[in-house]
N, C-alpha and C positions, 0 to 999 in steps of 0.2 A: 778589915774589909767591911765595907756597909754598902747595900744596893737598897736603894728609896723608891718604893715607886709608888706613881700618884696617879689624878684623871679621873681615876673610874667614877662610876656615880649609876644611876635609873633613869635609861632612853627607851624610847618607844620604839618599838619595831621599823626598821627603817632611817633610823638617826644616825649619829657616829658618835664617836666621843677619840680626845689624844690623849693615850698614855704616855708619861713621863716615867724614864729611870734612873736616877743621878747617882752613878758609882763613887767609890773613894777606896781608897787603901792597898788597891794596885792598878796595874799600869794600863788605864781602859786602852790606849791605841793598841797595843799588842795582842786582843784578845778576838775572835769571834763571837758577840752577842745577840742574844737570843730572845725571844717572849716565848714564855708559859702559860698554860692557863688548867687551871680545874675546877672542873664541875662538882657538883655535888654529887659523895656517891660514885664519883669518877676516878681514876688516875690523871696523874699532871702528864699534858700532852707538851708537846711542841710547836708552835702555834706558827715561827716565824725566825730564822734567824739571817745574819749581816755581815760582811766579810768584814775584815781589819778596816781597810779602807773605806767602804761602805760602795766599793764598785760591784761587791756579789750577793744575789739577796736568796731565799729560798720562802717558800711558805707550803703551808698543808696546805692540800684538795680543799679541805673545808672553808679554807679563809681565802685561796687565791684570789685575785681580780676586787679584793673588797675593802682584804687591810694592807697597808705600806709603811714598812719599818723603815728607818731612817738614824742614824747616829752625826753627834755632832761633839767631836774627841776633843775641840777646844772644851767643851764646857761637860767633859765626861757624864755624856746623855744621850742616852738612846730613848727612840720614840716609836709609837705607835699609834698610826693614825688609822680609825675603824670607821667604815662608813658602810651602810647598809645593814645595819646590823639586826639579827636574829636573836630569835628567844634562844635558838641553843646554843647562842655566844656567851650566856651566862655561865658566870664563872667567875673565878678569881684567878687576878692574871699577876703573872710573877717574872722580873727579866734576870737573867745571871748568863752566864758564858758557855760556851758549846764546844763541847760537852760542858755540863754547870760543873764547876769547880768551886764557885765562891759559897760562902754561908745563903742560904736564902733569906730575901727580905720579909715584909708582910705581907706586901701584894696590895694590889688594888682590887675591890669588888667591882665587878661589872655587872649590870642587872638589865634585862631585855623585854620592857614586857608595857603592855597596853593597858 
């Protein structure tokens, strides 16, 4: 089982950036996937998750109306796209299954700041 995720990088308050999560080693259509994220100093939250099919979405109060996850099970990858983004979106964001079952990956850094 391997979860890759990539994107992140240092936007300026206000920008967006698209996370990438490219699974392997089980069976992405069957799973509920999700994005994480932690802060420094923080626990890992739940930022955002996706039905099987990608017809049910769910997100936290703090991100609603800003980020849109999206999966695409031909090419076992889930996505997050963040626009508006905040200094307290900083963090490193991590995707795995929901409830997380799989090993965690590295995560991508996200960084917010002027």
């Amino acid at each position: 089982v391997q979860l890759v995720e990539s994107g992140g990088g240092l936007v300026q308050p206000g920008g967006s950036l698209r996370l990438s999560c490219v699974a392997s080693g089980f069976t992405f259509r069957r799973y509920v996937m999700s994005w994480y994220r932690q802060a420094p100093e923080k626990e890992r939250e739940l930022v955002a998750r996706i039905s099987e099919t990608g017809a049910f979405t769910w997100y936290s109060d703090s991100v609603k109306g800003r980020f849109t996850i999206s999966r695409d099970n031909d090419k076992n990858t889930e996505y997050l796209q963040m626009n508006s983004l905040k200094p307290e979106d900083t963090a490193v964001y991590y995707c795995n299954t929901y409830p997380p079952e799989m090993n965690w990956g590295q995560g991508t850094q996200v960084a917010v700041s002027s």
